[in-house]
N, C-alpha and C positions, 0 to 999 in steps of 0.2 A: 520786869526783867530780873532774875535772881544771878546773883552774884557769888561768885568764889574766890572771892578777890583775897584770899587769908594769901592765898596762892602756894605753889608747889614748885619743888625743885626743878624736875620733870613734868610736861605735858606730853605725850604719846597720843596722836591722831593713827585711829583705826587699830581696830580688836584682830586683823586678820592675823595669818603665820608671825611676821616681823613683828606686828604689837603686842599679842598678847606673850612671845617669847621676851621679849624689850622688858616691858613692865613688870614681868616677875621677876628678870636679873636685876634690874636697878631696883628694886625694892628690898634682895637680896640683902643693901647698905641700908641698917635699921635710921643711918643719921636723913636718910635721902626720903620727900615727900614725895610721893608717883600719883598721878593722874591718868587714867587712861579713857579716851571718849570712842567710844562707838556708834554708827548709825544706827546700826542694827539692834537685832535685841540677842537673847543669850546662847543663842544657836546649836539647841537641844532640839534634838529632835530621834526616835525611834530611827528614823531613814536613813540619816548620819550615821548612826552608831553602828548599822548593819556594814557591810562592806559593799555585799553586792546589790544594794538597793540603792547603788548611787544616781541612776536614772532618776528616780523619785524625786532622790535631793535635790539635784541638777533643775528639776521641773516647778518646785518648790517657789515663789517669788518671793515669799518670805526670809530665803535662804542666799537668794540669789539674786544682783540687781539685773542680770537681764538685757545688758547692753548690747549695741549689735554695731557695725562699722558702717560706713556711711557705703554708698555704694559703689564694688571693686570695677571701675572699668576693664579690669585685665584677667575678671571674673566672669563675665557676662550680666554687670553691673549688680550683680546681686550682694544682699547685706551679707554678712557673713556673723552668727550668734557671737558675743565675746563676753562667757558667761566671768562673774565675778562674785566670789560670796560674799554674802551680807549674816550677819553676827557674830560674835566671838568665835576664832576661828577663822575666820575670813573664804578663801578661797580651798584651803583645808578640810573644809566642809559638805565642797561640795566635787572636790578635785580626784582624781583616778589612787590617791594614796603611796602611787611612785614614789621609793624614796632612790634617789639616782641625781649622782650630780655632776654628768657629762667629763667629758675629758680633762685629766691632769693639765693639761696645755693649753686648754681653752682660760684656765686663770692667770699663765707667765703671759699669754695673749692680752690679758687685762691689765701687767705690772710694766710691759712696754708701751701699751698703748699710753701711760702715763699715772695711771694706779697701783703706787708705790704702794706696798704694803701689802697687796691682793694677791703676789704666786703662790702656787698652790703649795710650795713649804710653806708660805706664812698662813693660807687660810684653813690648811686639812686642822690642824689641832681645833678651830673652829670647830668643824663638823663633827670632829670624835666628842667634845667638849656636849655637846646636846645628846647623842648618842648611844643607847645602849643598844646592839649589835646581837641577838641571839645567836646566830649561825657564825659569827667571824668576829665576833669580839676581841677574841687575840691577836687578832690582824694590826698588823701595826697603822696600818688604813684605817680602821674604824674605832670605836669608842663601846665602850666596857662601863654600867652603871650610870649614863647620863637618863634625861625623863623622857628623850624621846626615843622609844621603841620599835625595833623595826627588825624581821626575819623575813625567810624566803617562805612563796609560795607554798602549803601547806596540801597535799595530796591533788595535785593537778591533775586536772580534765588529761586523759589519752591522748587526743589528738594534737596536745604541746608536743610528744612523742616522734609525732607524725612530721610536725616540721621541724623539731633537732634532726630526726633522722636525713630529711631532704636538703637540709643545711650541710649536713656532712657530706653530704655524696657530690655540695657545691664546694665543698673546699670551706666551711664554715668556719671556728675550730669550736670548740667547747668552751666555757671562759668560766670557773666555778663563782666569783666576784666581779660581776661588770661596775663595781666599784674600784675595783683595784688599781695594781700601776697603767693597764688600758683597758679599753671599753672596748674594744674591736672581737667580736665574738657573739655566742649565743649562750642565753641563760635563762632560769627564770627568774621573774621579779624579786626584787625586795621592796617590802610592804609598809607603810607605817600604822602595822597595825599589833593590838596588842592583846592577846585572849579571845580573838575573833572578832575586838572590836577596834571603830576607828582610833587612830590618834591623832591628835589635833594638838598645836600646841595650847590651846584652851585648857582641854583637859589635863594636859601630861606637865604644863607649868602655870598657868594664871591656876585655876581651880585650887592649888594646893597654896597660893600664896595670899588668896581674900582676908583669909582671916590675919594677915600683918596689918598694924593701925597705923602703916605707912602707905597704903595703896589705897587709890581710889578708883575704881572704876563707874564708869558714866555709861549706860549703854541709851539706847533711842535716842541722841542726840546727834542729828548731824554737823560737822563744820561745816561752817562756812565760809570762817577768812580767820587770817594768822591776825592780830593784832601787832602793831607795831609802831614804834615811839621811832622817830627816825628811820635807821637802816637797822634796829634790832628789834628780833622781836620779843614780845610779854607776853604771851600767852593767845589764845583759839577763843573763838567766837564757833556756837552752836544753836543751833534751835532744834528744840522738843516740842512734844504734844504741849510740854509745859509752859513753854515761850523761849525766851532768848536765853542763852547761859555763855556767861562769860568766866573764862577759866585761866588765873595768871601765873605764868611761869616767872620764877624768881631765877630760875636757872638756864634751860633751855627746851625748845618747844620742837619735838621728833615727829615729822610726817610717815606715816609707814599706813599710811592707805592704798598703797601699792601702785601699778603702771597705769592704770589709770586715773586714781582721785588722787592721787598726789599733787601731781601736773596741775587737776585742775584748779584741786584750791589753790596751791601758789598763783595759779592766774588771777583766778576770785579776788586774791589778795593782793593782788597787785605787782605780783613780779613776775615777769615773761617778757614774751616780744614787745614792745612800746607799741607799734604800731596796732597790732591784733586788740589790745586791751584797750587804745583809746578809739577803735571804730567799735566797740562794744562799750564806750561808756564807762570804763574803768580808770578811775585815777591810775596811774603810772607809778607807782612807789620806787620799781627800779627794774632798769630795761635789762632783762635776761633773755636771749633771743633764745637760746636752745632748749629752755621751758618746752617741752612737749613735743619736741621735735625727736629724732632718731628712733623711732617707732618699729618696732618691728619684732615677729611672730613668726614661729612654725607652721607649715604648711603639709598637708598629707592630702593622698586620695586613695582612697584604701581599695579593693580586689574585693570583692564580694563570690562566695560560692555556696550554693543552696546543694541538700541533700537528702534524702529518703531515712537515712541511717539516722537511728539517735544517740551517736554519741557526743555531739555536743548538749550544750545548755541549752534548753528552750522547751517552754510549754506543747504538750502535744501529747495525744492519748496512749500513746507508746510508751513516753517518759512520767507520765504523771505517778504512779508508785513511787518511782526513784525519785519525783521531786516531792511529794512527799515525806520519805522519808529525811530528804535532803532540811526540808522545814521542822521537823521534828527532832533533829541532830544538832540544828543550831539551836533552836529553842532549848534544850537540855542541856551542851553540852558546850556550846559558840563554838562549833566546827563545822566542818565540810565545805563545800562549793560556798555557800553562802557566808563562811569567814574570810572567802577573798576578793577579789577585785574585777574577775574576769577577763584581765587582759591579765594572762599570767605567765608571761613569756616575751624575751624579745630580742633581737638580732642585733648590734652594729657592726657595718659592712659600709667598706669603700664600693661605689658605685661606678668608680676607674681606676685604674694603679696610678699608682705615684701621689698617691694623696698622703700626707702626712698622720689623718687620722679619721677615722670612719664621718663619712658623710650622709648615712642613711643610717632610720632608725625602724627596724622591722618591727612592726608591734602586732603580735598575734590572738587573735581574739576566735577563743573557742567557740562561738556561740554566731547567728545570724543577728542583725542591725537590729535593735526593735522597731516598732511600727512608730510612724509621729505622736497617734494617741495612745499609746500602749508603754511601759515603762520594760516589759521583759520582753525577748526574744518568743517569736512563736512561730516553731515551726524549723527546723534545725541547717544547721550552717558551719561556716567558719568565713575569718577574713584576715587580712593583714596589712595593713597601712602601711607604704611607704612614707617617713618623713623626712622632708629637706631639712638637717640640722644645722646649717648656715647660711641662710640666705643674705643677700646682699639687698633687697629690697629696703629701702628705708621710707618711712610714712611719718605722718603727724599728726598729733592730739591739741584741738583748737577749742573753744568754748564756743558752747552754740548761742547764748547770751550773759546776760549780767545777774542771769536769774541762779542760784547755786543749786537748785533743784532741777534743773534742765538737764539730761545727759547728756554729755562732752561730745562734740562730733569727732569720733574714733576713725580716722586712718590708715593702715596701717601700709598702703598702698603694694598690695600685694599682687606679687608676680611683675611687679613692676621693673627689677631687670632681668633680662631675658636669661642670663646664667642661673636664675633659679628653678627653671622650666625642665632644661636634661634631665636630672638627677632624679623627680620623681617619675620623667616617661621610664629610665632607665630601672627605675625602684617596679614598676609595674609588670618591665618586662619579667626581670630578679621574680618574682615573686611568680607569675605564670610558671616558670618555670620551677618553682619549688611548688606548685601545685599539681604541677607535671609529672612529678617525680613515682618511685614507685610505693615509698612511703602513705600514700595518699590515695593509691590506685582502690584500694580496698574499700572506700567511702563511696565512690564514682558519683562525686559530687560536680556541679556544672558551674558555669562559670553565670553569674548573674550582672554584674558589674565591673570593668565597661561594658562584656558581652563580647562572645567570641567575634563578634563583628569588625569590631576595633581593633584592626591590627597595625596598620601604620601609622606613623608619628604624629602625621596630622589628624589621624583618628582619637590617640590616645590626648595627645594637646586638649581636641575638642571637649574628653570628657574631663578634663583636669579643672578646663575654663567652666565648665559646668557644674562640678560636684567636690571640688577640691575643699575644703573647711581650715579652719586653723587648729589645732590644738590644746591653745588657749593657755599659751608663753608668752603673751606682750611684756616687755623689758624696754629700759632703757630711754625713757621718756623724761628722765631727770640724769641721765649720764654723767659718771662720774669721767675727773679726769683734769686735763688741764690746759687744753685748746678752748677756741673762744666759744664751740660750742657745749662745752661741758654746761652744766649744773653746780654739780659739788664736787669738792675736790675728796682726796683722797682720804679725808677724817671726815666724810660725809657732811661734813658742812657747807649749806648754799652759799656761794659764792658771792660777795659782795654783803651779806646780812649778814648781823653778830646772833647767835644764839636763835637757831634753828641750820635743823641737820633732816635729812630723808634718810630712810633705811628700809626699802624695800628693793624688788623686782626694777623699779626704775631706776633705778643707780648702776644696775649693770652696765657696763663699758661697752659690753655685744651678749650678744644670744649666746648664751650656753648651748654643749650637742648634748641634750637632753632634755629632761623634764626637771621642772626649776624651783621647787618647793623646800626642798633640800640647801637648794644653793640660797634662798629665800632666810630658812633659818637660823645661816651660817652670817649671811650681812646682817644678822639681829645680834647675834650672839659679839661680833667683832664691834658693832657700834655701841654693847654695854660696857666693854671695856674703855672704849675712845669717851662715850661719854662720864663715866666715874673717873676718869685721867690716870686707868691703872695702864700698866707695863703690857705691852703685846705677847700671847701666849709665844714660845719660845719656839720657831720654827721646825717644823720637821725634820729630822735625820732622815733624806733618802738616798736611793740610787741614781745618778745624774741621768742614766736613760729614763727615770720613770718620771723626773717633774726638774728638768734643765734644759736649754735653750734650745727650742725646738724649732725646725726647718721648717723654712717659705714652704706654705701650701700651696704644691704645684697642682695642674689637672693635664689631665689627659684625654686624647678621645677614643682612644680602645675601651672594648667593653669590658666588663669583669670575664 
């Protein structure tokens, strides 16, 4: 067994967004010793770097653990993928590059639920604080000089064109920053990418902090359990190729393995439901019942339409010059089509009036599906994913043994209340009809999915239960807050344990209306300060309609 028993101020479990941002601020303080352990290994790779070769990465197992949900009765019992990366990096690596961090309201929703300290005047400085903004840097929204780097879309596919224009003739509006004071609107992306390539907070902060003789980073080791004397913890327990590694914290020991390995090692380790962990053989350290519980994920099922015409992305003897040259521009220069992301565009819209803030998230993808064994599009398309951005379904993350190598049985019990089912038939219809449009007429592309077949509710239902996927948002399986079924409370600290705190995805209070990587980076950035005992960045100066006490979200049953 090797030991590191010198020990460290700091332990950090998991190299994803949250860790490897984590362990370079707290290394920041030259007095502070950091630890950082990773499963994985260094999470380089050619596939990463590119943008739109994220299929690759995604398929990658090296890159990716690969996890899948246990089976959705309210799916057509089917697993549903819930991919997660694996190395430096984390999910970063393997994730769409979104940088978007849902609605101003969706965080004063976190500061009433009981997460003092989380409205979004207290967390935007967060966000700006990592931030460097090429296109809106001045924005009093966004951040000017920070390491992580993020601009809009760079010379967009045409057919993004095609649906602002059918957007407008819905009554869409234009929104230049769907980061701004709303997100209700059409735009395209912001990217975290940076000279055409990706950013990761690997690259853009751990990479630049190695060389401090205050950081350690561990990578190929997985944890296994927190260590703990009493009710505090000392530090992580790991096993390598090499054998056992035990790692002690003289300070405090940060899980940020994200919504799912967080959960589980606290369970591993003995704090969660009593009941769960002694039918699996686990000593009991201390009964935390909402341990993995409040589980829950976005949900899409996206329009498929196939076409003759090659102006989207996709292999085919028509387009091959132009994808050629396309591979010849990035290789020279890291531009074109393959400096970005491919979904380069995208909508939020109320899916009824009277909604306080868009509940659909239109995501437009230039290009046809790839094939399962194929990583690129072949053969040309477009589509657009309705997503439910608040579902009310709740699921749970359980341990499928005592073994810490076993994958977690993942949850997320989706479509499990039926108020989450409208919204995407309604998102399905929204989008036929933005395919209807005349924008679009000039492609006379056909509908491939669900198929013009499908036209009543129980039609579109059936294909929902059939092909609906997640997006791969799981949050909230360590809930911050201060009911009995929280986790950690409001300074990230588990509840009832001295010196151990989470700071991922799992701490979220509820789902963000968006994509969560962003908002990932910002609870890393807010737990360096909570953990060094510095002063809270100094709350935002806004406008009270842009981030103050926002109205009961009502619904309706009129259509849009």
């Amino acid at each position: 067994m090797a030991d590191l028993e010198q020990g460290f101020d700091f332990v950090v479990v998991g190299g994803g967004t949250a860790g490897c941002l984590l362990a370079a601020r707290l290394s920041e303080d030259a007095t502070r010793h950091v630890c950082l352990i990773e499963a994985g290994g260094s999470g380089k790779s050619l596939f990463v770097n590119i943008p739109a070769t994220l299929v690759i990465a995604q398929r990658n197992p090296a890159l990716n653990w690969r996890f899948q949900t246990v089976p959705q009765p309210h799916l057509n019992g089917r697993r549903i993928p819930v991919p997660r990366g694996r190395g430096l990096g984390g999910s970063g690596l393997i994730n769409g590059m979104v940088y978007f961090r849902g609605h101003p309201w969706d965080y004063d929703d976190w500061a009433r639920a009981g997460a003092e300290g989380w409205s979004y005047r207290e967390v935007l400085p967060y966000f700006r604080r990592s931030e460097h903004n090429e296109n809106f840097g001045g924005s009093p929204f966004h951040g000017r000089g920070g390491p992580l780097n993020v601009r809009t879309v760079t010379r967009p596919n045409p057919l993004n064109f095609a649906f602002f224009d059918a957007l407008r003739e819905l009554g869409v509006p234009p929104r230049e920053d769907l980061n701004g004071p709303d997100s209700e609107g059409m735009a395209l992306r912001q990217l975290s990418i940076r000279g055409g390539t990706r950013v990761t907070t690997a690259n853009a902060l751990l990479l630049p902090a190695l060389s401090r003789p205050n950081l350690r980073v561990i990578t190929g080791a997985q944890a296994t359990r927190v260590l703990l004397e009493g009710r505090r913890a000392v530090g992580v327990e790991a096993r390598s190729e090499h054998g056992t590694v035990r790692v002690r914290a003289h300070g405090e020991v940060v899980l940020a393995a994200g919504a799912i390995q967080s959960p589980q090692l606290l369970m591993l380790s003995g704090i969660g439901d009593g009941e769960h962990l002694s039918a699996l053989g686990i000593e009991v350290r201390h009964h935390l019942p909402g341990v993995g519980r409040n589980l829950h994920d976005h949900l899409a099922s996206p329009v498929h339409m196939s076409m003759e015409h090659p102006a989207s992305y996709g292999i085919s003897w028509r387009a091959m010059p132009r994808n050629l040259l396309n591979v010849i521009e990035y290789a020279l220069f890291r531009s074109g089509p393959l400096a970005n992301n491919i979904f380069e565009s995208a909508a939020f819209v109320k899916s009824v009036p009277g909604l306080d803030r868009p509940d659909l998230q239109l995501v437009f993808q230039p290009a046809r599906r790839p094939p399962p064994s194929f990583p690129f599009p072949v053969g040309h398309g477009f589509a657009i994913s309705p997503v439910g951005l608040y579902p009310r379904s709740r699921g749970r993350l359980m341990l499928a043994s005592s073994d810490p190598f076993a994958p977690p049985l993942i949850d997320p019990n989706l479509l499990s209340a039926p108020e989450d089912l409208q919204p995407l038939i309604r998102g399905v219809r929204l989008i036929r009809r933005i395919f209807a449009s005349p924008a679009f007429a000039r492609y006379r592309a056909h509908e491939t999915a669900p198929g013009e077949a499908a036209q009543t509710d129980a039609d579109l239902e059936a294909y929902i239960r059939a092909e609906a996927y997640t997006v791969h948002h799981p949050v909230s399986t360590c809930r911050m807050g201060r009911d009995p079924q929280a986790v950690v409370d409001p300074q990230l600290r588990v509840i009832g344990i001295e010196g151990l705190r989470v700071a991922d995805a799992s701490v979220f209070p509820s789902i963000i209306g968006g994509n969560t990587n962003a908002a990932v980076a910002m609870v890393a950035e807010k737990a360096a300060d909570l953990l060094l005992g510095r002063l809270p960045l100094p709350p935002a100066v806004l406008d009270d309609a842009v981030a103050g006490p926002a109205p009961t979200r009502e619904t309706s049953t009129e259509a849009v």
